[in-house]
C-alpha positions in Angstrom: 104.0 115.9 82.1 102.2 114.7 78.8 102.7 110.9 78.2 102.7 109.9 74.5 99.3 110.4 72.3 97.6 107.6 70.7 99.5 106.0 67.6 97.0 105.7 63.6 96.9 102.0 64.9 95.3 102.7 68.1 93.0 105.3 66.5 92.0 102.5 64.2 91.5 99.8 66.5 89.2 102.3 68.7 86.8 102.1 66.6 86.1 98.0 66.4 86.4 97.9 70.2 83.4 100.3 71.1 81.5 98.1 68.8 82.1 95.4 70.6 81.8 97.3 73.9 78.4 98.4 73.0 77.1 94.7 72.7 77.9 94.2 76.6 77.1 97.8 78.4 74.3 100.4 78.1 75.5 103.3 75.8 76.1 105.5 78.8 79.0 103.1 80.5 81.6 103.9 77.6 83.2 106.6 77.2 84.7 107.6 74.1 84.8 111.4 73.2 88.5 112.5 73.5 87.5 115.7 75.8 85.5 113.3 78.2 88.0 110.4 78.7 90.5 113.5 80.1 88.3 113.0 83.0 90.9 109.9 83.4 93.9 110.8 82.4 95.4 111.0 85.4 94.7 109.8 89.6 96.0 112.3 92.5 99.6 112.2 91.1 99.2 115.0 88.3 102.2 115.2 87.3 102.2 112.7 85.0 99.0 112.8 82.0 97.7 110.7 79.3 93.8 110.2 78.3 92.9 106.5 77.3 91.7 105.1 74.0 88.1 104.9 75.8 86.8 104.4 79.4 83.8 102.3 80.5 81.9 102.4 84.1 80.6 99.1 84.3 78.1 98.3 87.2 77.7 94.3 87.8 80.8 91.7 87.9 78.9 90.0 84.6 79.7 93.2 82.6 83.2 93.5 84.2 84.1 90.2 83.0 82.6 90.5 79.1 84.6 93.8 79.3 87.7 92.0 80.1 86.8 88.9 77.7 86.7 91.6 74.5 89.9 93.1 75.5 91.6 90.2 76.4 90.6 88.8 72.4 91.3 92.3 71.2 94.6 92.7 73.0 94.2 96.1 74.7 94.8 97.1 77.8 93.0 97.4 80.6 93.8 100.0 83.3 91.5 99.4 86.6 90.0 102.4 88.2 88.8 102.8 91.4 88.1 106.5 93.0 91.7 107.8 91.2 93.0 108.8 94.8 96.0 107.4 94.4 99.1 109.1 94.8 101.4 106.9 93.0 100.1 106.6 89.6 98.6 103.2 90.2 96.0 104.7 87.8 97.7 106.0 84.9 96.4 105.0 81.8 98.1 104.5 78.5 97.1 105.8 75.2 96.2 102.5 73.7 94.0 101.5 76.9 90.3 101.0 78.3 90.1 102.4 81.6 88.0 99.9 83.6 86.3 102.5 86.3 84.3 101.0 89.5 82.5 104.0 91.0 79.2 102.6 89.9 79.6 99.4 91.4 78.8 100.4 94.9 76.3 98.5 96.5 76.4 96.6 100.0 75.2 92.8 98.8 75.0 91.2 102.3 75.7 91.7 106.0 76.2 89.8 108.9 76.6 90.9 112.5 76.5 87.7 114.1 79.6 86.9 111.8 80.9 90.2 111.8 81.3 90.6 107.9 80.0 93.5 105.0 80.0 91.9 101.4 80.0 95.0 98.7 80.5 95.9 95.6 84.2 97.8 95.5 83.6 100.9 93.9 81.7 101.4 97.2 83.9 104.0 99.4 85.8 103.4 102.4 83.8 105.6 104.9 80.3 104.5 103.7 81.6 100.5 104.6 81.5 101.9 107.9 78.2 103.9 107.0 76.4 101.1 106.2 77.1 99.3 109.3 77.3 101.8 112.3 73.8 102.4 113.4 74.3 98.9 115.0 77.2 99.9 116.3 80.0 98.7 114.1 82.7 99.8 111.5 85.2 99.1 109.1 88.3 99.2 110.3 91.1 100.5 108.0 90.8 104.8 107.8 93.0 106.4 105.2 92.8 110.1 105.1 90.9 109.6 101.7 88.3 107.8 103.2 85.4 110.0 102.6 86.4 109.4 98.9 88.3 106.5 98.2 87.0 103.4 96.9 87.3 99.6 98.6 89.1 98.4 94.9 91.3 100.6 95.4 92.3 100.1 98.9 92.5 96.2 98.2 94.7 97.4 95.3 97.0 99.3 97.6 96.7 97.4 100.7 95.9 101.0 102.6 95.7 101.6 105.7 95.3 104.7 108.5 95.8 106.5 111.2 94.4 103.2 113.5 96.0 100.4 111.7 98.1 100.4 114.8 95.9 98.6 116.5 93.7 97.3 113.7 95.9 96.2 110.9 95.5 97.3 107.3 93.1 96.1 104.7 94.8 92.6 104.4 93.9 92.0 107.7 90.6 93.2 107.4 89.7 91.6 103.8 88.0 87.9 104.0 87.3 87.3 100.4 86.8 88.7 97.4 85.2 88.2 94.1 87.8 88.6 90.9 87.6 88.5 87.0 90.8 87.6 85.4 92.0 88.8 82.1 90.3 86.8 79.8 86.9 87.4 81.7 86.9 84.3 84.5 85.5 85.1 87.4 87.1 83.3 90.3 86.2 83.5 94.5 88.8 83.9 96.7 88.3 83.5 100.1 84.9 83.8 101.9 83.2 84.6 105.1 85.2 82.9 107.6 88.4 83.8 109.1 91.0 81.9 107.0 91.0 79.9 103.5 92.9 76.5 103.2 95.6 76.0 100.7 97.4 78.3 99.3 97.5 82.1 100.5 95.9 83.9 97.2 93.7 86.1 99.2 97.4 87.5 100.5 98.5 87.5 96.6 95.5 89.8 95.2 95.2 92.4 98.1 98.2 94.6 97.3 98.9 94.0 93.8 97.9 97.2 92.3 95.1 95.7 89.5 98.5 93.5 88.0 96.2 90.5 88.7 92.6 90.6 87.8 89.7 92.9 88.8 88.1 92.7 92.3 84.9 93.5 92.1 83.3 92.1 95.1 84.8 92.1 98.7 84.3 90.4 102.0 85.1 92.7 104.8 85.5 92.0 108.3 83.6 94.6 110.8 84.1 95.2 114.4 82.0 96.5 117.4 82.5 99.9 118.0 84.7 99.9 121.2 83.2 101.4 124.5 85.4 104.6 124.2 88.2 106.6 122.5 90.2 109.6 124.0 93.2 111.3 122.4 96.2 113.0 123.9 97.8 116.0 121.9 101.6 116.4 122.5 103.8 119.3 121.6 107.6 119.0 121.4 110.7 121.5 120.5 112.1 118.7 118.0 111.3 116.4 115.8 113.8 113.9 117.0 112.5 114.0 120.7 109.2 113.6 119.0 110.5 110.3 117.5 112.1 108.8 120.3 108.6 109.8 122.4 107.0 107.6 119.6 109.7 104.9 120.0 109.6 104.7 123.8 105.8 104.5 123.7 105.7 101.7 121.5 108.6 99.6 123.9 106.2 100.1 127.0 104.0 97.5 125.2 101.2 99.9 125.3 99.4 99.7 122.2 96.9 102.6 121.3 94.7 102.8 118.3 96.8 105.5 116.5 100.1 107.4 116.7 100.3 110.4 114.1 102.9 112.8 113.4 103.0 116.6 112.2 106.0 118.5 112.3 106.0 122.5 112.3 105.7 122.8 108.8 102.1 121.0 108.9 101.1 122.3 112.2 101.1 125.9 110.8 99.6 124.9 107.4 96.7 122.9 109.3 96.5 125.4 112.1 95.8 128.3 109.3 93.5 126.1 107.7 91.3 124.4 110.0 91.7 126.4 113.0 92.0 123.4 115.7 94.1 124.9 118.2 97.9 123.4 117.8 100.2 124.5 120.2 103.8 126.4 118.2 106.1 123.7 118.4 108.4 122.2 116.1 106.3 118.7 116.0 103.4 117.6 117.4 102.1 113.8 118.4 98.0 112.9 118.4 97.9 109.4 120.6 94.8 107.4 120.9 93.4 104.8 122.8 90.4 103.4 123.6 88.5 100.7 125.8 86.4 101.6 129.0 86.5 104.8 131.0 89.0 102.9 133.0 91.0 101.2 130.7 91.3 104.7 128.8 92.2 106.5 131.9 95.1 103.5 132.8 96.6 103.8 129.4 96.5 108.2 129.1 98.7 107.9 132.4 101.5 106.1 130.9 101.7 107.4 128.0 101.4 111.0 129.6 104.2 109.9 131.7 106.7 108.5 129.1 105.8 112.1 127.3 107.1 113.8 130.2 110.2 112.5 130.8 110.6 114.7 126.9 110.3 117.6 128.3 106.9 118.2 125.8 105.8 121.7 125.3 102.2 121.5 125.8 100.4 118.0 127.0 96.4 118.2 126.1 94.3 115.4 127.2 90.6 115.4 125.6 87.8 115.7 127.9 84.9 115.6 126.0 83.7 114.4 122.0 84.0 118.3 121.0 88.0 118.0 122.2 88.7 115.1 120.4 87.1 116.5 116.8 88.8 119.1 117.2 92.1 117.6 118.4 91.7 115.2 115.1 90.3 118.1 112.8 94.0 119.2 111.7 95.4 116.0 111.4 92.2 115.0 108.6 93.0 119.0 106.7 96.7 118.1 106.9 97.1 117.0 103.0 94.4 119.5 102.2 96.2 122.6 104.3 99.2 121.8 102.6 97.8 121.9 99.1 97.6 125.6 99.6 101.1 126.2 100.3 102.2 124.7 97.1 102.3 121.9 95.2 103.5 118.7 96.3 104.8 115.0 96.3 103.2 112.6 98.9 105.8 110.0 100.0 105.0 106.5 101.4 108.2 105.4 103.1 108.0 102.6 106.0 110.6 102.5 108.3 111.3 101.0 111.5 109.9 102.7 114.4 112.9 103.1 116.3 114.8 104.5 113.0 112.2 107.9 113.4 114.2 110.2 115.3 117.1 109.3 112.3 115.4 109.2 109.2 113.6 112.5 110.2 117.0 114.1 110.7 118.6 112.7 107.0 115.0 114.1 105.6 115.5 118.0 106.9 119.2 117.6 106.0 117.8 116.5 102.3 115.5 119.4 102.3 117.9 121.5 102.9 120.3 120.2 100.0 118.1 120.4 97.6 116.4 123.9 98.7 113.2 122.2 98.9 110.5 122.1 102.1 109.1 119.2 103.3 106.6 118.5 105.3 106.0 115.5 107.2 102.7 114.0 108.5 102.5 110.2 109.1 101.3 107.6 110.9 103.9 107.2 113.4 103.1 104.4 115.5 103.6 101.4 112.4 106.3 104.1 110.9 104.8 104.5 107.8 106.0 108.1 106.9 104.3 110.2 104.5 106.7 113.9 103.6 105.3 116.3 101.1 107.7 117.7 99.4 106.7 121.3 98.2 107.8 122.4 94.9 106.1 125.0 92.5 105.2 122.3 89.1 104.9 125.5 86.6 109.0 126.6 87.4 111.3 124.5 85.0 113.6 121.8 86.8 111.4 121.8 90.3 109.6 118.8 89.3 112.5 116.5 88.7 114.4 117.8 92.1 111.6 116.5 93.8 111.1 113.8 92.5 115.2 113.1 93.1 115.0 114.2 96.6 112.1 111.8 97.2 113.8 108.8 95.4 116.9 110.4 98.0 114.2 110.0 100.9 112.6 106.3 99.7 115.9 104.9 99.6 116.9 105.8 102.6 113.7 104.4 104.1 115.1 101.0 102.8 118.4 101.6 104.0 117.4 102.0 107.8 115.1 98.9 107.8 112.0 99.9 105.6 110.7 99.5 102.6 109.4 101.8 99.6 105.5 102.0 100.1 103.4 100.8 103.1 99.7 101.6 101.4 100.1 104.4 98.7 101.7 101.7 96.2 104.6 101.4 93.9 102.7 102.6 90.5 104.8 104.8 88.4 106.5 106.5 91.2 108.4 104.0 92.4 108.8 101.3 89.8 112.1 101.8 89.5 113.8 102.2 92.8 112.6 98.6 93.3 115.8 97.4 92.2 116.7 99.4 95.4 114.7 96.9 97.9 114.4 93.4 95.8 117.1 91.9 94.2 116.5 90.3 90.1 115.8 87.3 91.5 112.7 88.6 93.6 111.1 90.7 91.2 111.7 87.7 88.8 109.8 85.6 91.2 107.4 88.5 91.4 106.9 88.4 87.5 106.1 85.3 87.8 103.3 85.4 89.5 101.9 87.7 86.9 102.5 85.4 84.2 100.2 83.1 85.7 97.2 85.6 86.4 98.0 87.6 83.4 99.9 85.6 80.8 99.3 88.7 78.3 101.0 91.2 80.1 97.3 93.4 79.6 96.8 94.2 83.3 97.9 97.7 84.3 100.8 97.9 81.9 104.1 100.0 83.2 103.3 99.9 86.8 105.3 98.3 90.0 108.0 96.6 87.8 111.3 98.3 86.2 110.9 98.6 82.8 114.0 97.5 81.6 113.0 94.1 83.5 109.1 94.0 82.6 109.0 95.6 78.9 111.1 92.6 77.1 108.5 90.6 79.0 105.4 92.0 78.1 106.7 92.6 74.2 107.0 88.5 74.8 103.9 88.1 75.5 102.1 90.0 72.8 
């Protein structure tokens, strides 16, 4: 879908802006050619399109800030940028923007073991945090299934997560401190290397807020030994509601693995076909994975095995060796991949309550089935943060707007049963306006608020996370 294209006034103003640009960053940091900047005009949620005014790829916090100073005084906005994974439109740019891109800001500045910290630049990507750190046997906690690509802005942005934030949290509680320019081009520090901040919690405020706030540029991250071992257990099961309650029941033992992840039959086949890693034909399928000591692997497996039994599972596949366990994990990584060749689709971020599973996954099918539309569903079971793919076919007239009704249907009902509307992919544009559906005017007033104070000018990621009936007469206030 093609959002607006840029007013005369926008086309003027262009102009005066690069000039200034060009006094700040090398020649080869802005991008300005109409054909190039469609580079950016979307992130991983296609459906919606618009190419910026200009783009700039600055590469130190000192040009990030004289980027946002000029803006700021020229009253454009600024649209952050970190890898454009993001599957809720948290990147979207409007015509009349600069998009602000990190990739080239991707250095590691400082690390200390004996502290257990990585300071980099955020435009560095998730996987090579843990890169940078694992040949003294460490890593970075937080996994998303974009890791290999994703970048740490953006996860700070997001507050993403994983397949082992079960056990490890999510980026807030991996994130120590960060370094941020606000709108007007101040940088402020937030946080540090140490394990909690006195006064107020701002370091909480930032990670999460989807670039509403200022511009990280610079994060502190906390890294962990690697741990003595990992084993997984692969799970087969003849529904997706036993599969559920097996999640449920594994969580009230008070065993706590590293990860609990969740394919149902439609995945299994599309991952199967794709990667080849040996999934049993069931109707959903559980990957459980803990880790410790030979022993204290061995301990857990046996209760967890035996809670899995009493659910009558199809097939029950303990890893043995490193070989099993890439291969037992290789189908779960293809998952979003494998389904891309199906059709096209809409990735969901729904969290629920883990004992609401065995439900919600029953109202999802019954959905699919109303509106004649498959859905997938792949997810990180154990903190019930559900991720459905809705398949649809984007060039057929009307199948984009039933799926995106059938997932508002399926994020609603998420908050209806406990949850809430996103647990790391964001609200962006996709779900902006279902937050009337979880917050109530008085909370996202309060919400607002807080923008008002970081970003009095309303210039920050316009048209993203708040309603726009609520956050338009707003930001026209502002101007």
């Amino acid at each position: 879908m093609e959002m607006p294209k840029p007013s005369p006034d926008v086309l003027r103003r262009k102009g005066a802006v690069v000039a200034r640009l060009s006094q700040v960053l090398p020649q080869d940091a802005i991008i300005q050619d109409e054909a190039e900047t469609r580079a950016y005009e979307c992130d991983a949620l296609t459906a919606y399109k618009c190419a910026p005014m200009i783009a700039v790829l600055p590469s130190t916090t000192q040009q990030v800030s004289d980027v946002l100073r000029i803006c700021h005084e020229e009253g454009v906005p600024v649209v952050p940028r970190g890898a454009g994974t993001s599957l809720a439109g948290g990147a979207l740019p409007t015509a009349d923007c600069v998009i602000l891109g990190v990739a080239r800001m991707n250095d590691v500045l400082e690390v200390d073991y004996d502290n257990r910290f990585i300071r980099v630049q955020t435009g560095r990507t998730n996987l090579s945090v843990t890169g940078a750190v694992e040949e003294e046997d460490f890593f970075y906690a937080p996994d998303p299934s974009s890791q290999l690509a994703c970048a740490i802005a953006g996860n700070i942005a997001m507050n993403s997560g994983g397949a082992h934030c079960l056990k490890y949290g999510v980026t807030t509680n991996n994130l120590m401190g960060v370094t941020m320019v606000m709108m007007d081009g101040t940088v402020v520090e937030i946080g540090g290397a140490y394990l909690d901040a006195g006064g107020l919690d701002l370091l909480g405020v930032i990670c999460g807020s989807e670039g509403q706030l200022g511009v990280v540029t610079e994060a502190t991250l906390r890294i962990l030994r690697k741990p003595e071992g990992a084993r997984p257990v692969l799970m087969g099961f003849d529904d997706n509601e036993v599969a559920g309650q097996c999640v449920s029941d594994i969580i009230k033992s008070g065993i706590l693995p590293v990860a609990i992840e969740f394919m149902d039959r439609l995945c299994i086949q599309a991952s199967e076909k794709f990667a080849q890693a040996g999934y049993p034909d069931c109707e959903a399928l559980l990957i459980v994975e803990v880790e410790g000591s030979e022993a204290e692997i061995d301990s857990q497996l046996s209760k967890i095995v035996e809670i899995a039994k009493r659910h009558n599972p199809v097939e029950l596949r303990e890893s043995r060796s490193a070989e099993e366990s890439a291969r037992i994990w290789l189908g779960r990584k293809s998952a979003f991949g494998a389904m891309g060749q199906l059709n096209d689709y809409m990735c969901l971020d729904g969290t629920i309550p883990v004992s609401s599973l065995p439900f919600v996954l029953r109202r999802i099918g019954e959905l699919s089935k109303d509106y004649g539309l498959p859905v997938g569903n792949v997810f990180h079971a154990g903190d019930g943060n559900m991720h459905p793919l809705i398949l649809f076919d984007a060039n057929k007239p009307g199948d984009l707007e039933k799926c995106e009704a059938f997932g508002a249907d399926i994020l609603t009902l998420c908050v209806d049963a406990g949850g809430c509307l996103t647990g790391e992919h964001g609200v962006g544009i996709e779900k902006r306006d279902l937050m009337t559906h979880q917050y109530t005017p008085q909370d996202l007033e309060a919400q607002m608020a807080v923008k008002d104070v970081f970003d009095p000018g309303w210039l920050l990621n316009p048209a993203k996370v708040f309603p726009l009936a609520a956050s338009e007469p707003r930001r026209m206030a502002a101007e």
